[in-house]
Residue frames relative to the residue before (quaternion, step in Angstrom):
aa qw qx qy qz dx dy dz
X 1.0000 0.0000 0.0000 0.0000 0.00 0.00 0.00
X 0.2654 -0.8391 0.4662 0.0904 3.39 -0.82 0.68
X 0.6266 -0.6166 0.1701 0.4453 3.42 -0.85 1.58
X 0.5640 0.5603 -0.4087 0.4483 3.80 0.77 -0.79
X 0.6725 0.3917 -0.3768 0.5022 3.91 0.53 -0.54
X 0.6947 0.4592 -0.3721 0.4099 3.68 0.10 -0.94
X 0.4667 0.6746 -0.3876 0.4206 3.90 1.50 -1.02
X 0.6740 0.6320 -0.0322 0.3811 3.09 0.69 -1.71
X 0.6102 0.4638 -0.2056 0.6085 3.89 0.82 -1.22
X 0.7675 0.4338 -0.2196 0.4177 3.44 0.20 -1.84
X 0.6853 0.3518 -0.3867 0.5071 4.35 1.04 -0.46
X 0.6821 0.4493 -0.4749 0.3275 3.43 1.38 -0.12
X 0.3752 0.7161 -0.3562 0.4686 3.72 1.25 0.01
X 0.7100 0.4198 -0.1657 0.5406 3.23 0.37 -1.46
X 0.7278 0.3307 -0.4436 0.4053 3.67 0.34 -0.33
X 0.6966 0.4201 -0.3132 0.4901 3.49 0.81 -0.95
X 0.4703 0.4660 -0.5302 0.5298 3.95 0.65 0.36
X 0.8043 0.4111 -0.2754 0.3290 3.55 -0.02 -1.32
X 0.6326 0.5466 -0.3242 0.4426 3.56 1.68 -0.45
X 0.6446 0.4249 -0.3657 0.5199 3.55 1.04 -0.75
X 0.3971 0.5992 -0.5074 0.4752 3.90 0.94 -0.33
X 0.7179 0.3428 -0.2901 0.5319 3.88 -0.29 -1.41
X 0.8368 0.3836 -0.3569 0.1586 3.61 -0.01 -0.71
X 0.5477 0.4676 -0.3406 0.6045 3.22 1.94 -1.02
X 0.5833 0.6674 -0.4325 0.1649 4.05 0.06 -0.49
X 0.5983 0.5077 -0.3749 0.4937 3.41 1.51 0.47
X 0.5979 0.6935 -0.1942 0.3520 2.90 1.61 -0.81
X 0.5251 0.6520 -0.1631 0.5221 2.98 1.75 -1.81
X 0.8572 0.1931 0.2021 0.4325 2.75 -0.54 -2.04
X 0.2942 0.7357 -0.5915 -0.1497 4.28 0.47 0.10
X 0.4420 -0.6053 0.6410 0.1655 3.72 -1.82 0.41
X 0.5364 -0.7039 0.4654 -0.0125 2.58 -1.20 1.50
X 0.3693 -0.7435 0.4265 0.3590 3.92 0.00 0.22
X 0.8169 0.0815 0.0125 0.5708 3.29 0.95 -0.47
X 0.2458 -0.8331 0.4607 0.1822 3.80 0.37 1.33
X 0.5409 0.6368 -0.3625 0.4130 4.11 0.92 -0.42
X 0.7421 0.4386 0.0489 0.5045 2.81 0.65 -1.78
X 0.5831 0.4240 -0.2955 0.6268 3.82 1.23 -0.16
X 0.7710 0.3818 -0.1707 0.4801 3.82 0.99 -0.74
X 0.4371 -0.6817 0.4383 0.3900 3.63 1.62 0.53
X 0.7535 0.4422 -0.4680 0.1327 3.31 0.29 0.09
X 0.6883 -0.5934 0.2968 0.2933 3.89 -0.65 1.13
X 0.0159 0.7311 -0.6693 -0.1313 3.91 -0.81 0.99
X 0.4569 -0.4414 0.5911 0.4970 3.64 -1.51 -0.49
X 0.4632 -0.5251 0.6523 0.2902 3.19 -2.11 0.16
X 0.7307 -0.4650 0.2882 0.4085 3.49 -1.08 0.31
X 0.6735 0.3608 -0.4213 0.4886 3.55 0.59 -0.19
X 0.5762 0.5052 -0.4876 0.4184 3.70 0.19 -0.76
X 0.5681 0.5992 -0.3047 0.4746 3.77 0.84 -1.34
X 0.4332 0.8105 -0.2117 0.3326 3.28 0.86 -1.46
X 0.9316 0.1362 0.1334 0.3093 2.61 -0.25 -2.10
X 0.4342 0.6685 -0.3700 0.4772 3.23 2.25 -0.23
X 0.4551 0.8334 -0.1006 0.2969 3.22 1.16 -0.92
X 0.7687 0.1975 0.0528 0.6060 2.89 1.02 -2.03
X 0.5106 0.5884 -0.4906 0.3903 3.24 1.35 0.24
X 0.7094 0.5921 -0.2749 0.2656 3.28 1.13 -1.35
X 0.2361 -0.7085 0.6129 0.2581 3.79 -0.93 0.73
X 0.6301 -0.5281 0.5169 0.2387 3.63 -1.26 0.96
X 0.7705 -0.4025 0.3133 0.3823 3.66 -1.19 0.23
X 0.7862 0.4064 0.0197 0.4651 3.03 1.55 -1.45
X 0.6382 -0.5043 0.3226 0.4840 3.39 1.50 0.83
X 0.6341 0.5055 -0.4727 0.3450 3.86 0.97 -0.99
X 0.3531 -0.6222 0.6376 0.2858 3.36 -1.56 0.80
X 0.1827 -0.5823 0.7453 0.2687 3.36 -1.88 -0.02
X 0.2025 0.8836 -0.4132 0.0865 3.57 -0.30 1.05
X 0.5821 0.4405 -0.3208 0.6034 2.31 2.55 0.76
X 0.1932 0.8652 -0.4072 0.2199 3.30 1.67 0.44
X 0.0732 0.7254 -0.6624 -0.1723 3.55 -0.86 0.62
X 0.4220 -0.7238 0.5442 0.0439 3.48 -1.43 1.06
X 0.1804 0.7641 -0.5819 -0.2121 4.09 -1.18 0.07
X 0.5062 -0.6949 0.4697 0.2005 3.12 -0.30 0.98
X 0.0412 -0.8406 0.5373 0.0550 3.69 -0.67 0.98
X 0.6612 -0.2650 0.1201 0.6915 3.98 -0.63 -0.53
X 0.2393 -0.6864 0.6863 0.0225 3.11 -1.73 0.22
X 0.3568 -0.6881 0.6093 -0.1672 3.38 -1.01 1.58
X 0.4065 -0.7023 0.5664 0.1440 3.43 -1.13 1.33
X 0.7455 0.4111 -0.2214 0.4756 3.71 -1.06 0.49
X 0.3732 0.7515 -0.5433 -0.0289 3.04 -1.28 -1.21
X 0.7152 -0.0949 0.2162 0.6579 3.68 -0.58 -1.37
X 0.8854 0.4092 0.0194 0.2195 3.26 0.81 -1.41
X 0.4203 -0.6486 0.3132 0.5519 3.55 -0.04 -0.61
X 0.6927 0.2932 -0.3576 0.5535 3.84 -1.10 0.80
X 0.7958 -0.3731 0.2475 0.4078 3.08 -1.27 -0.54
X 0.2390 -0.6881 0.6375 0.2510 3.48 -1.64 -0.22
X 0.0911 0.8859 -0.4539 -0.0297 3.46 -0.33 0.82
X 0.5334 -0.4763 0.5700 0.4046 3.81 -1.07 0.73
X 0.2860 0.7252 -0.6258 -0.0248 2.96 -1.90 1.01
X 0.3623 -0.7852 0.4350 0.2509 3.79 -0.80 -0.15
X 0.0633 0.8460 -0.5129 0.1312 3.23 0.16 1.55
X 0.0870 -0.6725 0.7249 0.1213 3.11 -1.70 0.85
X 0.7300 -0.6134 0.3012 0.0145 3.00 -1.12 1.53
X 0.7526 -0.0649 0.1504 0.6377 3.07 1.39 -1.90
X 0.0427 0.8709 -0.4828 -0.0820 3.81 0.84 0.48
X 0.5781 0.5594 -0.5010 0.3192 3.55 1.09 0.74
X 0.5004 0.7495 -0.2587 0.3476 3.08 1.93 -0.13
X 0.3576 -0.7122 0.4089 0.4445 3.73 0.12 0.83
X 0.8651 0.2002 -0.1592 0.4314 4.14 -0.98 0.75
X 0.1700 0.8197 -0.4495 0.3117 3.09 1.55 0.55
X 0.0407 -0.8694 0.4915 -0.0300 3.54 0.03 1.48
X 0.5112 -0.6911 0.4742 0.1902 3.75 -0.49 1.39
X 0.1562 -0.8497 0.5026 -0.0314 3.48 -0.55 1.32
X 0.2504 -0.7763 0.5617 0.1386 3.74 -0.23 1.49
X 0.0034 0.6281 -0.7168 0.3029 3.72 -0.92 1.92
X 0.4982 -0.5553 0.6629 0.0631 2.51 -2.11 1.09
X 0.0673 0.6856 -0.7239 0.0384 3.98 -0.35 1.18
X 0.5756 -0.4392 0.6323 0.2756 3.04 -2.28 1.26
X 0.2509 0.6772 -0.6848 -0.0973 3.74 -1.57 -0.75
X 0.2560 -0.7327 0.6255 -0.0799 3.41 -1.18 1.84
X 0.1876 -0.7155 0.6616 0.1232 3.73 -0.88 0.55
X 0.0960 -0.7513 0.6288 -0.1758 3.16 -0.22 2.27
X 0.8284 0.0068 -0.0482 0.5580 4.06 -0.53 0.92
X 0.6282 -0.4888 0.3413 0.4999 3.64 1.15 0.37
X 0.6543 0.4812 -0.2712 0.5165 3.08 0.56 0.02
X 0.1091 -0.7260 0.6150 0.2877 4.13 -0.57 1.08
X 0.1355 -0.6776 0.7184 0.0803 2.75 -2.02 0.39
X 0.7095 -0.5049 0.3643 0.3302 3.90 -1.18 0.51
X 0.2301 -0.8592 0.4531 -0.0598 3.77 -0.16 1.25
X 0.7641 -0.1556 0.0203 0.6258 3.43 0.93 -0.73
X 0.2234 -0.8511 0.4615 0.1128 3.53 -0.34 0.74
């Protein structure tokens, strides 16, 4: 067999491997739209988040009680208890260049009420 045939076999393999891959892979493995919410397990909405935030006092006593927060996907577990969720926070947005900073925050629902878990 010559190298130009075997070339040939081996890209047709690869294509018909890489096609049944895309086609079973929903089958296999399917994805939820929302992995929290598929796993029962409660997030806050962007205010509550929000407002855990501005409750929380920094290491140093400093509030953020002008923090503004968006609230991205969210993920059961983590380091902490409840969820961990991606967000973009700026800290002080009265500050002139105040640059929004994309972090992973914990948030636990402690008396019904969520509050800031791992920071």
């Amino acid at each position: 067999m010559s190298g130009r045939a075997i070339g040939t076999v081996a890209a047709v393999c690869l294509l018909i491997g890489f096609g049944a891959g895309f086609v079973l892979r929903p089958v296999i493995s399917p994805v939820s739209a929302s992995p929290a919410v598929a796993a029962g397990v409660a997030q806050p909405s962007e205010d509550e988040a929000t407002a855990a935030v501005r409750r929380h006092r920094l290491f140093t006593g400093t509030s953020l009680a002008d923090a503004t927060l968006k609230l991205g996907d969210c993920s059961p577990g983590g380091v902490g208890p409840g969820v961990t969720c991606m967000t973009q926070l700026v800290m002080d947005p009265t500050k002139a260049g105040a640059a929004p900073q994309n972090r992973p925050i914990g948030f636990a629902r402690i008396n019904g009420q969520w509050e800031v878990a791992v920071w």
